[in-house]
N, C-alpha and C positions, 0 to 999 in steps of 0.2 A: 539374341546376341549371335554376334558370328564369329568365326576361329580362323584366323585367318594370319598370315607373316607381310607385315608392313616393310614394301620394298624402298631401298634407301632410294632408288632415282625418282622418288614423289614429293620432292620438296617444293611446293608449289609457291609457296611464303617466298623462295628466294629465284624465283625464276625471273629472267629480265621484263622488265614491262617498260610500255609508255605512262603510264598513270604516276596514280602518288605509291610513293613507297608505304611496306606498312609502319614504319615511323612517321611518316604524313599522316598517316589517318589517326595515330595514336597523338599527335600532336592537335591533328582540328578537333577531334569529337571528344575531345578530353579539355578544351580549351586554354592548352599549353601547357595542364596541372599535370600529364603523364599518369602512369598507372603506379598504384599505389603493390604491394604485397596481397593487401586485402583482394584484391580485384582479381586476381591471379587464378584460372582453376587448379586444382590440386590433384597428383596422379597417386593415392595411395599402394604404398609397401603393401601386398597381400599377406595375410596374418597363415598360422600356419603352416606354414614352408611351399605354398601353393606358387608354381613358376609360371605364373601368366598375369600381364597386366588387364585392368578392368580402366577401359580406356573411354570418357565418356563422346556420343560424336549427337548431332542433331534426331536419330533416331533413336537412341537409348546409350548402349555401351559395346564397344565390339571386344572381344580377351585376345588380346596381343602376345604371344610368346617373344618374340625378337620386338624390341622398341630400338627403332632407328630411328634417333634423334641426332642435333645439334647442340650441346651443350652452350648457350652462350654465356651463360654468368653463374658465378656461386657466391655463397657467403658461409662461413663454419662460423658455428654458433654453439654455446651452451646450455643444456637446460638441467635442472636440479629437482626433482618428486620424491619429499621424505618418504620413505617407508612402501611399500610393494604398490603396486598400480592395482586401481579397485574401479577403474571403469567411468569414476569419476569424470567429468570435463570441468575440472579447475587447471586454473594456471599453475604451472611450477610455482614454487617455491623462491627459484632466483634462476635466473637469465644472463646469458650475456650474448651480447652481439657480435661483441669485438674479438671473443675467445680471450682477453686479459681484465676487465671488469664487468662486472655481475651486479647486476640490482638483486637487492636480497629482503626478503618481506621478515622481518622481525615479527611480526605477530599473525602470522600466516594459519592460525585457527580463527583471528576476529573473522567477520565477514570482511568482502573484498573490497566493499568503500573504504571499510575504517583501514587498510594496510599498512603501514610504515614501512619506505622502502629507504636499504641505506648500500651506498656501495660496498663492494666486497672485492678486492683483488683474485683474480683467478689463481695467478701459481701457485700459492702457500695456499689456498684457504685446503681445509681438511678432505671435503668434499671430491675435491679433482686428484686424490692420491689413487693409484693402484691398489685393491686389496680393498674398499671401501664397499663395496656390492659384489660379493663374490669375487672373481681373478680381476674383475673390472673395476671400472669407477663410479663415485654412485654418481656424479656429474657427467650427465651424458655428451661427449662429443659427436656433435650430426655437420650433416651439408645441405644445408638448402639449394637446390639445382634447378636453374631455368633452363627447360630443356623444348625445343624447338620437333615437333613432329612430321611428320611426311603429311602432307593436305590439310594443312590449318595454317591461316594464318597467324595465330597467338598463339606464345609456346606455353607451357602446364607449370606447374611446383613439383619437385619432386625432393623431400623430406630423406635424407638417406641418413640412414638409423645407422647407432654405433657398432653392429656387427658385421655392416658393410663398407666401413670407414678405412679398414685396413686395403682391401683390393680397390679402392677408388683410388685412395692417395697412391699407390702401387702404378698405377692405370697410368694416372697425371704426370707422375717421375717418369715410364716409360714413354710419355707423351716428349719429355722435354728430352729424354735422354737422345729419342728421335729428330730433334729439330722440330719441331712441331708444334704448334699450339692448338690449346682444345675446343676451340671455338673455329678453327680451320677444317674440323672435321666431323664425319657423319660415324657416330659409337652405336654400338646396341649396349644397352641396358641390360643384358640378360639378367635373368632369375634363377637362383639354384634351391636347391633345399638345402638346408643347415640346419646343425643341431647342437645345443649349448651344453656347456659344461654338467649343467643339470636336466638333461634331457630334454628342455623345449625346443619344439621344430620350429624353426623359423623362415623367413624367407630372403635372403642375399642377396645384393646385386655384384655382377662381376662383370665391369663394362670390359668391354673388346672392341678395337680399331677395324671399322670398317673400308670407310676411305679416304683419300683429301673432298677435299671441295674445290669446285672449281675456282677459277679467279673470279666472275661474275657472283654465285655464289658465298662466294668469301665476300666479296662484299658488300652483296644483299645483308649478311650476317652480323659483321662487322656495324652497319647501320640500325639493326637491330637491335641488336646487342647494346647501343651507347642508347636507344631509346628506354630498352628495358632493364639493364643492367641497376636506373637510381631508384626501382623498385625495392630490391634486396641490398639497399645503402651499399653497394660496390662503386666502387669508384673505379672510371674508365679511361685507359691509358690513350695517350694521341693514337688516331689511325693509324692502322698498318699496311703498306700500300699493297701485301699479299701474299700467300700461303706460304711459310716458309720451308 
Protein backbone atom coordinates (compact mmCIF):
# COMPACT_ATOMS: atom_id res chain seq x y z
CA UNK A 1 0.00 0.00 0.00
CA UNK A 2 1.01 3.57 -0.57
CA UNK A 3 0.33 6.97 1.60
CA UNK A 4 -0.03 9.25 -0.54
CA UNK A 5 -2.69 12.87 -0.79
CA UNK A 6 -4.89 12.46 -3.95
CA UNK A 7 -4.63 15.85 -5.83
CA UNK A 8 -8.01 17.44 -6.89
CA UNK A 9 -6.66 18.36 -10.67
CA UNK A 10 -6.69 14.27 -11.53
CA UNK A 11 -10.18 13.96 -12.45
CA UNK A 12 -9.71 11.97 -15.41
CA UNK A 13 -13.57 10.65 -15.59
CA UNK A 14 -14.41 14.29 -16.45
CA UNK A 15 -11.69 15.42 -18.79
CA UNK A 16 -12.97 16.34 -22.45
CA UNK A 17 -12.58 13.54 -25.02
CA UNK A 18 -13.57 12.64 -28.49
CA UNK A 19 -14.76 9.11 -27.51
CA UNK A 20 -17.97 7.95 -25.66
CA UNK A 21 -18.57 9.45 -22.58
CA UNK A 22 -18.58 7.37 -19.43
CA UNK A 23 -22.40 7.20 -19.45
CA UNK A 24 -21.89 5.72 -23.03
CA UNK A 25 -20.08 2.95 -21.79
CA UNK A 26 -22.41 2.41 -18.80
CA UNK A 27 -25.17 2.49 -21.27
CA UNK A 28 -23.66 -0.27 -24.07
CA UNK A 29 -21.93 -2.71 -21.61
CA UNK A 30 -24.87 -2.70 -19.44
CA UNK A 31 -27.19 -3.09 -22.39
CA UNK A 32 -29.31 -0.05 -21.39
CA UNK A 33 -30.18 -1.82 -17.86
CA UNK A 34 -27.57 0.93 -16.19
CA UNK A 35 -25.83 0.00 -12.88
CA UNK A 36 -27.71 -1.10 -10.30
CA UNK A 37 -26.57 -0.11 -6.14
CA UNK A 38 -25.31 -3.65 -6.03
CA UNK A 39 -22.73 -3.05 -8.78
CA UNK A 40 -21.24 -0.03 -6.99
CA UNK A 41 -17.68 -0.55 -5.09
CA UNK A 42 -17.93 0.56 -1.64
CA UNK A 43 -15.35 2.92 0.28
CA UNK A 44 -15.58 1.94 3.93
CA UNK A 45 -15.86 4.39 7.21
CA UNK A 46 -12.49 3.17 8.95
CA UNK A 47 -13.52 1.74 12.35
CA UNK A 48 -11.74 3.11 15.35
CA UNK A 49 -11.39 6.67 14.77
CA UNK A 50 -8.48 5.84 12.15
CA UNK A 51 -8.27 9.17 9.52
CA UNK A 52 -7.23 7.52 6.50
CA UNK A 53 -9.28 5.94 3.60
CA UNK A 54 -8.45 2.25 2.40
CA UNK A 55 -9.09 3.04 -1.21
CA UNK A 56 -9.17 -0.05 -3.44
CA UNK A 57 -7.08 0.63 -7.02
CA UNK A 58 -6.07 -2.40 -9.62
CA UNK A 59 -2.87 -3.16 -7.45
CA UNK A 60 -4.37 -3.74 -4.08
CA UNK A 61 -5.43 -0.55 -1.88
CA UNK A 62 -3.50 2.86 -1.66
CA UNK A 63 -4.56 4.92 2.37
CA UNK A 64 -5.88 8.24 1.18
CA UNK A 65 -5.90 10.83 3.96
CA UNK A 66 -7.48 13.95 1.82
CA UNK A 67 -10.32 12.01 -0.53
CA UNK A 68 -10.92 14.66 -3.36
CA UNK A 69 -14.05 13.63 -4.73
CA UNK A 70 -17.15 14.78 -6.62
CA UNK A 71 -20.05 14.23 -4.95
CA UNK A 72 -22.64 13.34 -7.52
CA UNK A 73 -25.71 11.95 -5.92
CA UNK A 74 -26.96 10.92 -2.46
CA UNK A 75 -29.92 9.17 -1.11
CA UNK A 76 -30.76 9.42 3.19
CA UNK A 77 -31.94 6.46 4.30
CA UNK A 78 -32.90 4.53 7.45
CA UNK A 79 -31.81 1.66 9.10
CA UNK A 80 -33.16 -0.02 12.47
CA UNK A 81 -30.71 -3.28 14.61
CA UNK A 82 -32.70 -4.18 17.70
CA UNK A 83 -30.28 -4.48 20.42
CA UNK A 84 -26.27 -3.77 20.45
CA UNK A 85 -24.40 -4.89 17.18
CA UNK A 86 -22.66 -8.43 17.56
CA UNK A 87 -20.88 -8.71 14.29
CA UNK A 88 -23.59 -10.37 12.82
CA UNK A 89 -24.26 -9.76 8.77
CA UNK A 90 -28.25 -9.83 9.02
CA UNK A 91 -30.38 -7.26 7.64
CA UNK A 92 -31.77 -4.66 9.89
CA UNK A 93 -34.84 -5.11 11.30
CA UNK A 94 -36.55 -2.29 9.13
CA UNK A 95 -35.41 0.17 6.44
CA UNK A 96 -36.48 2.85 4.86
CA UNK A 97 -35.44 4.43 1.64
CA UNK A 98 -37.54 7.34 1.59
CA UNK A 99 -36.60 8.45 5.28
CA UNK A 100 -40.72 8.56 5.87
CA UNK A 101 -41.61 4.63 5.31
CA UNK A 102 -39.99 1.58 6.64
CA UNK A 103 -40.46 -1.87 5.89
CA UNK A 104 -40.49 -3.60 9.03
CA UNK A 105 -39.99 -7.43 9.61
CA UNK A 106 -42.50 -8.42 12.37
CA UNK A 107 -40.91 -11.69 12.95
CA UNK A 108 -37.32 -10.84 12.57
CA UNK A 109 -36.03 -13.99 14.79
CA UNK A 110 -37.99 -16.65 12.10
CA UNK A 111 -35.24 -17.23 9.61
CA UNK A 112 -35.08 -14.62 6.55
CA UNK A 113 -37.31 -16.54 3.97
CA UNK A 114 -40.10 -16.88 6.42
CA UNK A 115 -40.00 -12.62 7.23
CA UNK A 116 -43.20 -10.78 7.37
CA UNK A 117 -42.60 -7.38 6.13
CA UNK A 118 -45.29 -4.68 7.04
CA UNK A 119 -44.99 -0.97 6.48
CA UNK A 120 -44.13 1.50 9.31
CA UNK A 121 -44.47 5.19 9.09
CA UNK A 122 -41.02 6.86 10.00
CA UNK A 123 -42.20 10.08 12.26
CA UNK A 124 -44.17 8.59 15.01
CA UNK A 125 -42.87 5.13 15.03
CA UNK A 126 -40.88 4.94 18.60
CA UNK A 127 -37.74 3.96 17.07
CA UNK A 128 -36.79 7.44 15.33
CA UNK A 129 -37.34 9.37 18.80
CA UNK A 130 -34.31 11.10 20.42
CA UNK A 131 -33.22 9.36 23.74
CA UNK A 132 -34.02 5.70 22.23
CA UNK A 133 -29.99 4.51 22.14
CA UNK A 134 -28.47 6.60 24.35
CA UNK A 135 -28.63 10.78 23.44
CA UNK A 136 -29.34 9.28 19.94
CA UNK A 137 -31.88 7.40 18.04
CA UNK A 138 -31.96 3.75 17.87
CA UNK A 139 -33.06 4.33 14.14
CA UNK A 140 -30.14 5.08 12.37
CA UNK A 141 -30.06 8.30 10.00
CA UNK A 142 -27.03 7.71 7.17
CA UNK A 143 -26.24 8.98 3.63
CA UNK A 144 -25.49 6.93 0.92
CA UNK A 145 -22.82 9.15 -1.23
CA UNK A 146 -21.92 8.52 -4.87
CA UNK A 147 -18.69 9.97 -4.81
CA UNK A 148 -16.64 10.32 -8.07
CA UNK A 149 -12.53 9.99 -7.32
CA UNK A 150 -9.47 11.51 -8.99
CA UNK A 151 -8.27 8.62 -11.92
CA UNK A 152 -11.25 6.36 -12.11
CA UNK A 153 -13.65 6.22 -14.16
CA UNK A 154 -16.60 4.96 -11.79
CA UNK A 155 -17.31 6.76 -8.68
CA UNK A 156 -17.37 4.38 -4.97
CA UNK A 157 -20.42 4.13 -2.23
CA UNK A 158 -19.67 5.89 0.56
CA UNK A 159 -22.10 4.86 3.56
CA UNK A 160 -21.93 7.93 5.92
CA UNK A 161 -22.84 6.89 9.45
CA UNK A 162 -25.06 8.87 11.85
CA UNK A 163 -22.08 10.47 13.79
CA UNK A 164 -21.12 12.16 10.48
CA UNK A 165 -24.56 13.20 9.64
CA UNK A 166 -24.41 16.37 11.44
CA UNK A 167 -21.23 18.08 9.55
CA UNK A 168 -22.33 16.81 6.17
CA UNK A 169 -25.78 18.33 6.31
CA UNK A 170 -23.69 21.53 7.82
CA UNK A 171 -21.43 21.08 4.57
CA UNK A 172 -24.51 21.00 2.08
CA UNK A 173 -26.30 24.24 3.81
CA UNK A 174 -23.12 26.03 3.44
CA UNK A 175 -22.97 24.57 0.08
CA UNK A 176 -26.30 26.31 -0.93
CA UNK A 177 -25.91 29.14 1.51
CA UNK A 178 -22.77 29.84 -1.22
CA UNK A 179 -24.78 29.52 -4.41
CA UNK A 180 -23.47 26.55 -5.15
CA UNK A 181 -24.43 22.99 -5.78
CA UNK A 182 -22.75 19.84 -4.70
CA UNK A 183 -22.25 18.13 -7.54
CA UNK A 184 -20.37 21.41 -9.07
CA UNK A 185 -17.63 20.83 -6.95
CA UNK A 186 -14.38 18.84 -5.97
CA UNK A 187 -14.89 18.18 -1.54
CA UNK A 188 -12.38 16.37 0.44
CA UNK A 189 -13.87 13.91 2.68
CA UNK A 190 -11.66 14.28 5.48
CA UNK A 191 -11.46 11.97 8.49
CA UNK A 192 -11.17 13.13 12.00
CA UNK A 193 -11.04 11.07 15.18
CA UNK A 194 -14.16 11.22 17.43
CA UNK A 195 -15.31 10.12 20.46
CA UNK A 196 -18.86 9.14 21.69
CA UNK A 197 -20.78 9.92 24.62
CA UNK A 198 -19.67 6.64 25.98
CA UNK A 199 -16.12 6.72 25.07
CA UNK A 200 -15.96 4.86 21.69
CA UNK A 201 -13.48 6.29 19.09
CA UNK A 202 -14.83 6.58 16.00
CA UNK A 203 -14.12 7.83 12.73
CA UNK A 204 -16.04 11.17 11.20
CA UNK A 205 -16.21 12.72 8.06
CA UNK A 206 -16.14 16.54 7.92
CA UNK A 207 -16.23 17.34 4.22
CA UNK A 208 -14.50 20.78 3.11
CA UNK A 209 -14.81 22.81 -0.11
CA UNK A 210 -12.10 22.49 -2.29
CA UNK A 211 -13.03 23.98 -5.47
CA UNK A 212 -15.59 24.73 -8.48
CA UNK A 213 -15.42 22.65 -11.36
CA UNK A 214 -14.91 23.84 -14.32
CA UNK A 215 -17.74 24.30 -17.08
CA UNK A 216 -16.43 21.20 -19.07
CA UNK A 217 -16.16 19.43 -16.03
CA UNK A 218 -19.41 20.27 -14.82
CA UNK A 219 -20.61 18.85 -17.39
CA UNK A 220 -18.78 15.83 -17.80
CA UNK A 221 -20.44 15.49 -14.16
CA UNK A 222 -23.74 16.52 -14.64
CA UNK A 223 -23.74 13.61 -17.41
CA UNK A 224 -22.63 11.28 -14.89
CA UNK A 225 -24.46 12.03 -12.53
CA UNK A 226 -28.19 11.53 -14.54
CA UNK A 227 -26.23 8.01 -15.63
CA UNK A 228 -25.56 6.96 -12.02
CA UNK A 229 -27.78 9.01 -9.87
CA UNK A 230 -31.12 5.92 -10.84
CA UNK A 231 -28.61 3.51 -9.02
CA UNK A 232 -29.50 5.11 -5.50
CA UNK A 233 -33.42 5.48 -6.68
CA UNK A 234 -32.49 9.61 -6.75
CA UNK A 235 -34.29 11.06 -9.14
CA UNK A 236 -32.59 13.83 -11.43
CA UNK A 237 -33.42 17.20 -11.93
CA UNK A 238 -33.43 18.73 -15.82
CA UNK A 239 -29.77 19.80 -16.72
CA UNK A 240 -28.19 22.62 -15.48
CA UNK A 241 -26.45 24.44 -18.14
CA UNK A 242 -23.53 25.33 -15.47
CA UNK A 243 -21.77 26.03 -12.14
CA UNK A 244 -23.65 28.33 -10.47
Amino acid sequence: MTDKIVLAEEFTALAPHDGMTVADLIEANTGGQGMTEADITRLSIPAGGAIAWEVPTIDGEDMVKDLHCVILAFNDHRVFYPGDFSGESKPPQCSSKNMKVGQWVENYDDEIDDWNFIEKGCANCEMNQWGTKGRGKACAERRLTLVLTPGRKLPFLVDVSPGSMRDVRKYFNMMTAEGKVFFGAVTNMKLVKAESGGGIKYSQIQPQFVRDLTRDEFKAATEMREAMAPALEVAVEKPIEGPL
